[in-house]
C-alpha positions in Angstrom: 209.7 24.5 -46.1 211.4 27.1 -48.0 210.1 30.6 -48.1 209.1 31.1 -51.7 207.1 27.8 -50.8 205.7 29.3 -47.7 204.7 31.9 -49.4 203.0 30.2 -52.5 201.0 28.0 -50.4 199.9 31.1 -47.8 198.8 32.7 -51.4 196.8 30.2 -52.1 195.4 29.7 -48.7 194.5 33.7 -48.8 192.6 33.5 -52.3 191.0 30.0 -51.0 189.6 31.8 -47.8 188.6 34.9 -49.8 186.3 33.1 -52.4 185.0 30.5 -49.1 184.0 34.0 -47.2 182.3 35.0 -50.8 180.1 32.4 -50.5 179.3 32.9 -46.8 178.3 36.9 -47.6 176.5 35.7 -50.3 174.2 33.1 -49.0 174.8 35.3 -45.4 172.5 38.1 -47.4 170.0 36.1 -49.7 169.5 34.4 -46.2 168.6 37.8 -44.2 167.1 39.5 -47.4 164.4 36.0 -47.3 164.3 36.5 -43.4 162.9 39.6 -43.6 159.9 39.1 -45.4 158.7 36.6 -43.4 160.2 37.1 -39.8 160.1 40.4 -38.0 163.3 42.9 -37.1 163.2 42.3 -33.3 164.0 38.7 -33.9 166.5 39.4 -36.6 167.6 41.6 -33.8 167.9 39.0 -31.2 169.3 36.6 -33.4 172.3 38.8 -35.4 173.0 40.9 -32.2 172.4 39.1 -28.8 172.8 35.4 -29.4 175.2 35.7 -31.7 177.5 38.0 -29.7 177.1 35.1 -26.9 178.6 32.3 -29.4 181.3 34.5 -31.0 182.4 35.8 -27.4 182.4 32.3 -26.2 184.6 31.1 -29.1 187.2 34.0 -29.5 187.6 33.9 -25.5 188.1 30.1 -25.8 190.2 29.5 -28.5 192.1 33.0 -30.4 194.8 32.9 -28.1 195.4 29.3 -28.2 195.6 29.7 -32.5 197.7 32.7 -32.2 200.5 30.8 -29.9 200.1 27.3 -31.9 200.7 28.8 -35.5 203.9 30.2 -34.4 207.0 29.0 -35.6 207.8 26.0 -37.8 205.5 23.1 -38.1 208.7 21.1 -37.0 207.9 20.9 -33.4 206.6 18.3 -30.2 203.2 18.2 -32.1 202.1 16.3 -28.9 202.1 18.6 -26.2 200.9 21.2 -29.0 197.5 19.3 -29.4 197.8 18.9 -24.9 197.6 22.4 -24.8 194.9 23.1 -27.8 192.5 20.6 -26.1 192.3 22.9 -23.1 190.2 25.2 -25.1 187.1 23.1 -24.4 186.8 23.0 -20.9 187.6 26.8 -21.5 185.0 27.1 -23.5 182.4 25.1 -21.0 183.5 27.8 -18.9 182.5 30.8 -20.7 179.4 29.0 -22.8 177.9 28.5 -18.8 178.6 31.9 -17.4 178.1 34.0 -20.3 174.8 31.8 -20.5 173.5 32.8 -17.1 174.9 36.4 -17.6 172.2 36.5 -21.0 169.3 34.7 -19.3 169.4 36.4 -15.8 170.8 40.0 -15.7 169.9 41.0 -19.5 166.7 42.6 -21.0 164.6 39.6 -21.9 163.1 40.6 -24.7 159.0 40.1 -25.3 158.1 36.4 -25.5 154.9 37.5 -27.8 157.7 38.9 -30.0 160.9 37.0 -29.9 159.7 33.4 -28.4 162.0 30.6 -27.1 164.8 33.2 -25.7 165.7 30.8 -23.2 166.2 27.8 -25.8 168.2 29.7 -27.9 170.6 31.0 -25.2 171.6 27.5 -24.3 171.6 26.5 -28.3 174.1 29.1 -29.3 176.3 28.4 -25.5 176.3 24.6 -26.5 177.1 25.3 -30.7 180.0 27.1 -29.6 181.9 24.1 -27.1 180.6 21.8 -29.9 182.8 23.9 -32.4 185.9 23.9 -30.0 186.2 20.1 -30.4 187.4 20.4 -33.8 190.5 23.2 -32.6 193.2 20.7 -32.3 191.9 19.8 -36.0 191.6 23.1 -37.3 195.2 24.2 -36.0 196.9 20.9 -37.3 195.0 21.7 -41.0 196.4 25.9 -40.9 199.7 25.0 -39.8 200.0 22.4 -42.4 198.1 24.6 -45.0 195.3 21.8 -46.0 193.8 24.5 -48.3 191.0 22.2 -49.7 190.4 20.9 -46.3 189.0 24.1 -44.9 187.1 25.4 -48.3 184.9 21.4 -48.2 184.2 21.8 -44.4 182.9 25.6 -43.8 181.1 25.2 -47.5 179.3 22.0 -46.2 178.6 23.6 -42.8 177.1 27.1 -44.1 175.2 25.3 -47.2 173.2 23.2 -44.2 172.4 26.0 -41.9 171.3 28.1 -44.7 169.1 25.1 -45.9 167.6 24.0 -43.0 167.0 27.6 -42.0 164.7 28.4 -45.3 162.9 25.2 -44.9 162.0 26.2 -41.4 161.0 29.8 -41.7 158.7 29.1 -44.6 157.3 25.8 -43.0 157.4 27.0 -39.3 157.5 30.7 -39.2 156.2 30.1 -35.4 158.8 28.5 -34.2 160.9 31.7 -33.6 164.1 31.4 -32.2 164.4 27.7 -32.7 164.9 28.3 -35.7 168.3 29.8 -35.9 168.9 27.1 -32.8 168.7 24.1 -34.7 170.4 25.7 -37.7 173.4 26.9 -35.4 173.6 23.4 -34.2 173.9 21.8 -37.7 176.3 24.2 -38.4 178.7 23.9 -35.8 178.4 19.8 -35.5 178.7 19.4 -39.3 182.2 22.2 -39.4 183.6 19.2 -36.7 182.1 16.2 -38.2 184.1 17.5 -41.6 187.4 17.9 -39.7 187.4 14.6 -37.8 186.1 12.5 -40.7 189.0 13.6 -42.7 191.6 12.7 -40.3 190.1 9.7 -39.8 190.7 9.1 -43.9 194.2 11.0 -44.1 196.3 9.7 -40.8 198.4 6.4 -41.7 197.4 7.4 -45.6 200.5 7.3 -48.2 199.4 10.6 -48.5 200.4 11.5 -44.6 203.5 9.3 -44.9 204.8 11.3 -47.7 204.6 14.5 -46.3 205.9 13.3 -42.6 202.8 14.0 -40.9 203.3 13.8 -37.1 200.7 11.6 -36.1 199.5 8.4 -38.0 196.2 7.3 -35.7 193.4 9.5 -34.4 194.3 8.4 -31.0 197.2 9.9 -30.9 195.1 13.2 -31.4 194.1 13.3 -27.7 195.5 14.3 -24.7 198.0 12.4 -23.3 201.2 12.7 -21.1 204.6 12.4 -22.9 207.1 10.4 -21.2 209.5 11.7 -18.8 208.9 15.3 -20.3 206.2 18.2 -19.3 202.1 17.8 -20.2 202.8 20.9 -22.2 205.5 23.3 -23.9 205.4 25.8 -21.3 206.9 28.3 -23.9 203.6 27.9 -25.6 201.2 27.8 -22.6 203.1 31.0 -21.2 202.7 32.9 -25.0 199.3 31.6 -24.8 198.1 33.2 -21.6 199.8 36.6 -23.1 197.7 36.2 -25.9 194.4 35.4 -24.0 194.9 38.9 -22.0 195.5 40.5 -25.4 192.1 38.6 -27.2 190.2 39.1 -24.4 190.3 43.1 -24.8 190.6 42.5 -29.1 187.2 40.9 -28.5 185.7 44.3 -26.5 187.0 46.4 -29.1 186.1 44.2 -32.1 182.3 43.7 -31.0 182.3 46.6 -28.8 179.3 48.1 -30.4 177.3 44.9 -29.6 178.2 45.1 -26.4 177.2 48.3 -25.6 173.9 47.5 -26.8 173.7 44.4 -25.6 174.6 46.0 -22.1 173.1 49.3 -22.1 170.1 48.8 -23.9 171.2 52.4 -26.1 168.7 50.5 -29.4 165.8 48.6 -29.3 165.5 45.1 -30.9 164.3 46.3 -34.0 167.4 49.0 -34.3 169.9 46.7 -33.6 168.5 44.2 -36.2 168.7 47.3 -38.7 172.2 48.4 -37.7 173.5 44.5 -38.1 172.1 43.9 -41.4 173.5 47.3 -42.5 176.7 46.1 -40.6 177.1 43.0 -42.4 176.5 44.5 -46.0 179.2 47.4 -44.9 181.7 44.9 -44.2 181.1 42.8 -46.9 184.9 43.2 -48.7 186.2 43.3 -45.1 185.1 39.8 -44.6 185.8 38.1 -48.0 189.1 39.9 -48.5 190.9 41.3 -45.7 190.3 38.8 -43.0 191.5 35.8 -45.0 194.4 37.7 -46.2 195.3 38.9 -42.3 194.9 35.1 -41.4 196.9 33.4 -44.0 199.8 36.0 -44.0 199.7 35.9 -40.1 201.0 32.4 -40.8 203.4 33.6 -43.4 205.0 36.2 -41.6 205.4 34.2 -38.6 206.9 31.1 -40.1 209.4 33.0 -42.2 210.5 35.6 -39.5 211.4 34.4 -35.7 209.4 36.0 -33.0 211.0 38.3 -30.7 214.5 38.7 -32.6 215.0 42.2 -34.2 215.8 42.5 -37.8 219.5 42.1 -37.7 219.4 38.4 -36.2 216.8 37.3 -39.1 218.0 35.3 -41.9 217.9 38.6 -44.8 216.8 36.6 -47.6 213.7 36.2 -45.6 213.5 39.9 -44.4 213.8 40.8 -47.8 211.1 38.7 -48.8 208.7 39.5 -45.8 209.0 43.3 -46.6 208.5 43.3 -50.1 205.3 40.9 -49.3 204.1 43.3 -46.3 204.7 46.5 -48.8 202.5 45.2 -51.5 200.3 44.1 -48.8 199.9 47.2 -47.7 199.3 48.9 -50.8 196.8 46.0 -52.3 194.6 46.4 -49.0 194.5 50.5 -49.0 193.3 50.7 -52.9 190.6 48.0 -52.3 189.7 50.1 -48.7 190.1 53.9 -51.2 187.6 52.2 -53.9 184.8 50.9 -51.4 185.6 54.5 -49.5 185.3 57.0 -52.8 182.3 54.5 -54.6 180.5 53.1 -51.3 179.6 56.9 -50.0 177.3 57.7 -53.4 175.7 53.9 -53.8 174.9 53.0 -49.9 171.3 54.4 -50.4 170.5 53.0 -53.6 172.4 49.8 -52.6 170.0 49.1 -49.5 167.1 50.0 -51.5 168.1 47.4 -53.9 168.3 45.1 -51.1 166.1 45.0 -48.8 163.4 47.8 -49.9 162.6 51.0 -47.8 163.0 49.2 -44.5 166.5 49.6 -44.8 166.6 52.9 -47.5 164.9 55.5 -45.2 166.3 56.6 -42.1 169.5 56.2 -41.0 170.4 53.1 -43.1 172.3 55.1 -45.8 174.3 57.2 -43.4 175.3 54.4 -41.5 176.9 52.4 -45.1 178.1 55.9 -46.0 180.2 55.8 -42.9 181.1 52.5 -42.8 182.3 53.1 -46.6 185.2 54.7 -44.6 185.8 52.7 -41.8 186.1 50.0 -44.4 189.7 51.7 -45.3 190.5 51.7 -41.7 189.6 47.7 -41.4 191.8 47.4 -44.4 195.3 48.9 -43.3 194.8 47.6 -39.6 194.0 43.9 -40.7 197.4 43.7 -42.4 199.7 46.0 -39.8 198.3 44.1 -37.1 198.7 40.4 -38.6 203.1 41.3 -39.1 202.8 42.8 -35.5 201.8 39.8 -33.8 203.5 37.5 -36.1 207.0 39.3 -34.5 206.2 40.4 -31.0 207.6 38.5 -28.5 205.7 37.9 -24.8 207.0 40.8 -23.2 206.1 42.8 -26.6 202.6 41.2 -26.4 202.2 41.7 -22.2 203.0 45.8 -23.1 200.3 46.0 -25.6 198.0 44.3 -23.6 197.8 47.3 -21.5 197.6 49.9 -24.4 194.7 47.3 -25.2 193.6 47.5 -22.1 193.4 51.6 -21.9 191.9 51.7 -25.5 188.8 49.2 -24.7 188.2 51.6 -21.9 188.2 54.9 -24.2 186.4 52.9 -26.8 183.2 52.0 -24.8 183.4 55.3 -23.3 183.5 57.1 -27.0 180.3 54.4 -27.9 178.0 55.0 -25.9 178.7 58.9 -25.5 178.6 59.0 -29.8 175.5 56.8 -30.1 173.5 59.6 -27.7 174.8 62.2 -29.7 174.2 60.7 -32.9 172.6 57.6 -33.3 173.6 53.7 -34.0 176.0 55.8 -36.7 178.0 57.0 -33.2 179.0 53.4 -33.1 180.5 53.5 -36.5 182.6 56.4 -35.6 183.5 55.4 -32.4 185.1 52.2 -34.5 187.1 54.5 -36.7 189.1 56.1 -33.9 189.6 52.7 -32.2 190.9 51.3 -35.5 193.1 54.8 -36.0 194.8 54.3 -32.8 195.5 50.2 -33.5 196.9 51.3 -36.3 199.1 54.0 -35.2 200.8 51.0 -33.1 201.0 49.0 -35.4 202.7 51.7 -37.5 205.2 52.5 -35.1 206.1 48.7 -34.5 207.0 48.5 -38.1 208.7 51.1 -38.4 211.1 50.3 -35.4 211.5 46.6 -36.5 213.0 48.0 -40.2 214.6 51.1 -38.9 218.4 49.7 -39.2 218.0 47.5 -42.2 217.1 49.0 -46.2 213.8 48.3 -46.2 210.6 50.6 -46.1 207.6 48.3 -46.4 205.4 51.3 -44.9 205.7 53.2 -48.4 203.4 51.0 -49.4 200.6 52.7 -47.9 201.5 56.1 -50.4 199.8 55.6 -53.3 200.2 57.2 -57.1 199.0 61.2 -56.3 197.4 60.5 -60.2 195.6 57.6 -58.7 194.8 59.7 -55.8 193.4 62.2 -57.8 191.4 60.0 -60.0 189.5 59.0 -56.5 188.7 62.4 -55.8 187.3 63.7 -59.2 185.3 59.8 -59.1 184.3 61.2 -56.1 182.7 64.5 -57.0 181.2 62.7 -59.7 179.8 60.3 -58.2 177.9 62.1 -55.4 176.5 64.8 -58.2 175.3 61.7 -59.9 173.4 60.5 -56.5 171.8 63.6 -55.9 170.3 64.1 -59.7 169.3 60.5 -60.0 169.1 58.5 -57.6 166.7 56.7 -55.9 163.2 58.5 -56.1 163.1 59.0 -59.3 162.7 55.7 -61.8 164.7 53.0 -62.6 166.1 54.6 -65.6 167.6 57.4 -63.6 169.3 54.5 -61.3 170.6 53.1 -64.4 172.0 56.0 -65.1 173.5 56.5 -62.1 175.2 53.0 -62.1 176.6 53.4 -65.5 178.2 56.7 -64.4 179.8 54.9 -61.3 180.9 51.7 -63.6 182.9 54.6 -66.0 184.6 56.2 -62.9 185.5 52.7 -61.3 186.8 51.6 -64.9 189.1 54.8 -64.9 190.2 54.1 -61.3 190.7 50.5 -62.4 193.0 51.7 -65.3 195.1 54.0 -63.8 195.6 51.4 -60.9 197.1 49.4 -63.9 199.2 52.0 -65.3 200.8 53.4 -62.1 200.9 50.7 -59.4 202.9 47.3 -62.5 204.6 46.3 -59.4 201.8 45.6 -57.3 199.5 44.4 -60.9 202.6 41.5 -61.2 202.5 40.7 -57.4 198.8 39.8 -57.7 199.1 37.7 -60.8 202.1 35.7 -60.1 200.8 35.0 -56.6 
């Protein structure tokens, strides 16, 4: 596939994901906005905090490194032993789902049966969701590697739309039920992401469809394991890039959920803080979600299938270097204007935001402060996602082992910095603590860059120098902004907040403007792609 292809389809793939996570947040927060008139915060808690960190530990420790290694290189490959190797994530996952299950049921807080009922039930409902989602990996990997765009927009619609269902009927028809209520609805979700997967194999393999486009398997049996003839069970290059990548995810995971699991761990929030600080969590990382994770996953896969790992910039074909810096530069600069907007106009809306959202629960105390910080590590989460996804698309085993321990040093630090922070200064300590992990990932990534473009012409990394007029645009929306907050907004009247919107809608309109005037080459990457 040619490059300009490559990078078409990854395009599309990007924008796809980005409008699919959309529709996640948005039902994501009608869904927790409904829950919290009828449930209470300790069970919002549990469920957003404890039992979720036990089904996304259990899935990133299974299966990340298995996806990182597998989307590697061309699609022209020994698809066989691929699919060998991507079906070991489920006994993996068995693994973890049944000691991470007993670590959550026997040496963690248990929290208050009159409060949080069916704990037990939904330990084991979240443990089992997660290996029942690891049955559809070899599916998912074959459908990213062979960009079925369509594919993965029908499958994670169906499977939020009928958790989010079936978790409204409940809580209005069954308050009581408690935590079986997000178990069933995990369940759905996870069996009806797989279901989706598998049943479209089932229609597409032997299709004229499948034929045309050389698929390499044409029967669902051939999707299981099996031993190829007079060769290995596996591509050992693959299992051996797989295993670097499992050291390396198994510290990404510390540092990315690190705050959960210090206070998972250490108990530093009650049940009813942590439900707070999640909600305000997920609302802060709204833009990171929809836009840069679906842009650091698709161009993972563009960056690696148009440069070869491990070989230094000289031994690349140059067209493709050319074309992978330009697309990382613009990358760069795209990411840090939409992390600089939610930065400059998040810090003056976060209170009346939450207000809006879920009432004074989450507008007194330290709900604004924690979105105003967040607002910033937002830009942080923006420049990493992107500097990290060309990083690992080019490292090569030995690269990836030396990271691990700078990985391995930083999870260390981080924890440390958490729970020393969130003493000092609350569930926002987390939020810092985050910004320096991020800082120093990024530094890394930075540097690795840099070094891989030193000897050729290109300098993608002056992407992340914006227009000084746009810069100062930012600023004086800044200043304006915040005097805007403080004279009208949130105590006194809806008029006054209307007021205060229309004052940040003018500033973001000049921002807007001048990002059209001074950044055209970025402006035309965006539309043509």
């Amino acid at each position: 596939m040619a490059s300009q292809d490559v990078l078409s389809q990854t395009t599309r793939l990007a924008s796809s994901s980005a409008l699919l996570q959309v529709l996640f947040r948005v039902v994501t927060f009608g869904l927790n906005a409904f829950t919290l008139r009828y449930l209470s915060r300790e069970l919002i808690g549990v469920v957003n905090v404890r039992l979720t960190l036990l089904y996304s530990t259990v899935v990133f420790l299974a299966r990340e490194a298995f996806r990182r290694a597998c989307l590697s290189g061309s699609t022209k490959r020994n698809w066989t032993k691929t699919i060998n190797l991507l079906w070991l994530t489920v006994p993996l996952g068995v693994f973890w789902s049944v000691f991470l299950g007993l670590v959550w049921l026997h040496l963690l807080e248990v929290p208050d049966p009159s409060v949080v009922p069916h704990y037990q039930a939904g330990v084991v409902a979240f443990g089992l969701s997660a290996v029942i989602e690891l049955l559809g990996e070899p599916f998912w990997v074959l459908a990213q590697a062979h960009l079925f765009i369509r594919l993965k927009v029908i499958a994670e619609s169906l499977s939020v739309l009928s958790k989010c269902i079936l978790t409204v009927i409940l809580v209005i028809l069954y308050p009581q039920w408690g935590l079986y209520i997000f178990s069933l609805a995990q369940l759905v979700y996870t069996s009806v992401l797989v279901m989706c997967y598998v049943i479209y194999f089932v229609m597409f393999l032997g299709s004229p469809e499948a034929t045309k486009k050389s698929f390499p398997f044409a029967r669902m049996k051939t999707l299981l394991p099996k031993l190829v003839e007079d060769e290995t069970f596996l591509n050992w290059k693959e299992a051996r890039l797989t295993w670097s990548f499992f050291k390396q995810s198994f510290l990404k995971q510390m540092l990315t959920e690190g705050e959960r699991y210090v206070m998972t761990f250490l108990n530093v929030l009650n049940f009813g803080d942590q439900g707070v600080y999640d909600i305000v969590n997920n609302l802060g990382s709204l833009v990171a979600r929809f836009i840069f994770l679906p842009i650091e996953e698709s161009f993972y896969i563009f960056f690696a299938k148009v440069l070869e790992r491990g070989k230094n910039v000289k031994d690349q074909k140059q067209d493709d270097v050319a074309m992978a810096a330009n697309v990382l530069e613009l990358l760069l600069k795209l990411v840090l204007l939409i992390g600089l907007t939610i930065t400059v106009f998040g810090y003056a809306f976060s209170q009346l935001a939450l207000d809006i959202y879920g009432g004074s629960v989450l507008s007194s105390g330290t709900g604004p402060n924690l979105l105003r910080c967040y607002s910033l590590y937002v830009l942080f989460l923006a420049v990493n996602g992107v500097t990290e996804c060309f990083t690992f698309a080019l490292m090569c085993k030995e690269e990836v082992d030396r990271y691990n321990f700078v990985m391995l040093a930083l999870s260390f630090t981080f924890l440390c910095i958490s729970y020393f922070l969130t003493h000092w200064h609350g569930s926002v300590g987390f939020i810092l603590a985050n910004c320096f992990n991020m800082g120093i990932r990024i530094a890394h990534s930075i540097h690795y860059i840099y070094d891989f473009f030193k000897e050729s012409t290109y300098r993608p990394l002056t992407g992340l120098l914006p227009s000084p007029v746009l810069i100062l645009v930012y600023v004086i929306s800044g200043v304006i902004t915040v005097f805007s907050e403080v004279f009208f907004c949130c105590n006194k009247g809806w008029m006054a907040r209307l007021v205060h919107i229309s004052v940040g809608a003018l500033c973001f309109a000049a921002a807007v403007v001048t990002m059209f005037c001074t950044e055209t080459k970025l402006v035309h990457f965006v539309r043509s792609q």
